[in-house]
C-alpha positions as CSV (number, residue, x, y, z in Angstrom):
1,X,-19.4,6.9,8.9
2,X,-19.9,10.3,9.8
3,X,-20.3,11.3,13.3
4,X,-23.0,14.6,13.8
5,X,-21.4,16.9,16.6
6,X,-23.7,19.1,16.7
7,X,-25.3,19.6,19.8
8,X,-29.0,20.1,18.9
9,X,-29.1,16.6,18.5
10,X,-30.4,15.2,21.8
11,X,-32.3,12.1,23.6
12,X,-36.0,13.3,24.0
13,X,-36.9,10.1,24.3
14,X,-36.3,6.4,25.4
15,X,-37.7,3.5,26.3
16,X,-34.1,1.9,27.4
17,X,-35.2,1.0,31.1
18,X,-39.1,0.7,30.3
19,X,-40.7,2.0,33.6
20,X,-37.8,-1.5,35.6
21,X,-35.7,0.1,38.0
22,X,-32.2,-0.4,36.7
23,X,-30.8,-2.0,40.1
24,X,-33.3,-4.8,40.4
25,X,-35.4,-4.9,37.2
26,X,-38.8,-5.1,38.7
27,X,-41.5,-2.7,38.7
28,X,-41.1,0.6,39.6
29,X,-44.6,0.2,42.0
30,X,-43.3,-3.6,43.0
31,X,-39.4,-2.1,43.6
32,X,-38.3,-1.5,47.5
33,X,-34.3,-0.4,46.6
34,X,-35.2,3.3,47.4
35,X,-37.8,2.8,49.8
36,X,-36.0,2.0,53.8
37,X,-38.2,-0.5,55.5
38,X,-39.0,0.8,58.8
39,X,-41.3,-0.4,60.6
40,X,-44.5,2.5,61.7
41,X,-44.4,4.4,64.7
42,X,-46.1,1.7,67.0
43,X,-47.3,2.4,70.6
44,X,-47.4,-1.2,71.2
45,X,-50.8,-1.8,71.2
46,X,-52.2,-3.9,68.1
47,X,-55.5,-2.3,66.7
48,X,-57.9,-4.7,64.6
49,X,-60.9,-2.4,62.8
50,X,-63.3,-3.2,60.2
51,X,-62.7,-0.6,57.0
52,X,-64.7,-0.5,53.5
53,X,-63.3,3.1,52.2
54,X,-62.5,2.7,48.8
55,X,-63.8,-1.3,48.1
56,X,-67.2,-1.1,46.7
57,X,-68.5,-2.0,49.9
58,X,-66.8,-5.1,50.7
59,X,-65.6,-5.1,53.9
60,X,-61.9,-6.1,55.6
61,X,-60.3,-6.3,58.7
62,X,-57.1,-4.0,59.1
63,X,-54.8,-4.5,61.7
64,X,-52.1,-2.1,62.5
65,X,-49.4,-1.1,65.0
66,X,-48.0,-4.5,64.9
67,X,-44.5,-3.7,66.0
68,X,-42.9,-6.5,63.2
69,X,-41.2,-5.6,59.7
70,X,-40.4,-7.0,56.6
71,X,-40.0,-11.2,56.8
72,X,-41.8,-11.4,59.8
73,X,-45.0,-9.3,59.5
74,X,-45.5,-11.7,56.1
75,X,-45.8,-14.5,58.0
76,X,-48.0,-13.1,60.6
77,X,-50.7,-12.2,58.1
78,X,-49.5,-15.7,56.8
79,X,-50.4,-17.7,59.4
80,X,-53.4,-14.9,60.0
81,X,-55.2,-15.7,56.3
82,X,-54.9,-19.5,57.2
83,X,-56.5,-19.1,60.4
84,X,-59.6,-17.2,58.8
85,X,-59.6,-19.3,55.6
86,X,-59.2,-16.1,54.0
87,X,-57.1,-13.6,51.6
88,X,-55.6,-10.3,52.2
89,X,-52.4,-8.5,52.0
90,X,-49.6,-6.5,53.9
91,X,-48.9,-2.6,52.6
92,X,-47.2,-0.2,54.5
93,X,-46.7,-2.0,57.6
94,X,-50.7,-2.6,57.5
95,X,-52.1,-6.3,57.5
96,X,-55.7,-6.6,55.5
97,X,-57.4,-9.6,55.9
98,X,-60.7,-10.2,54.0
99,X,-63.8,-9.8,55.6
100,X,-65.1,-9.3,58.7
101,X,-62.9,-11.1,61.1
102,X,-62.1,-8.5,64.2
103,X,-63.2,-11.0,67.3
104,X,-61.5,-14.5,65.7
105,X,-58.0,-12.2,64.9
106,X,-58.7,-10.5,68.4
107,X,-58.4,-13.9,69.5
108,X,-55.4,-14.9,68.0
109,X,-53.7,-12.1,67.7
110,X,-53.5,-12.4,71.9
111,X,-52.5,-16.1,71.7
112,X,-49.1,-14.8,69.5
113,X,-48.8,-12.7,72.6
114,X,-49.5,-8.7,71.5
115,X,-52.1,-6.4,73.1
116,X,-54.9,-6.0,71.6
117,X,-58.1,-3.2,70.8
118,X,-60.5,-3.4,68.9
């Protein structure tokens, strides 16, 4: 077999890793390896608003400043969703719970303890 050294032979193209990251195989959108999880910059007061930007007009609750990360904000909105009988989602540090549910997470949100405004 006869090996081409020439150097105008090159990889243009490859679809080796196909759009996984290469240390945990997921996703490049569903992959943290490169992304630090820090919690954001909380003045330690809770906020619960009502948001519909950018859902066709259905509504849901957002709750930020909740001074937890990772493991433990999950179960929050966790225990949150089972309280309102409800779906949502954690991104960037930001529970969204569907609906409009300010006064009931208001409510409970207290009960675990944070302060509250909404």
């Amino acid at each position: 077999m006869h090996r081409n050294t020439d150097d105008s032979t090159r990889l243009v193209y490859s679809t080796e890793n196909s759009g996984k990251c290469p240390k945990c195989g997921k996703s490049h959108k569903k992959c943290g390896c490169g992304q630090k999880a820090t919690p954001p910059a909380a003045d330690g007061i809770v906020r619960v608003r009502r948001e519909t930007k950018g859902r066709k007009g259905k509504g849901v609750t957002i709750i930020t400043g909740v001074p937890l990360e990772g493991d433990r904000l999950k179960q929050l909105a966790k225990r949150l969703k089972a309280k309102c009988g409800s779906g949502g989602t954690v991104k960037n540090g930001v529970i969204e719970i569907q609906g409009d549910r300010r006064d009931m997470l208001k409510e409970e949100l207290e009960a675990e303890g944070f302060t509250v405004k909404g």
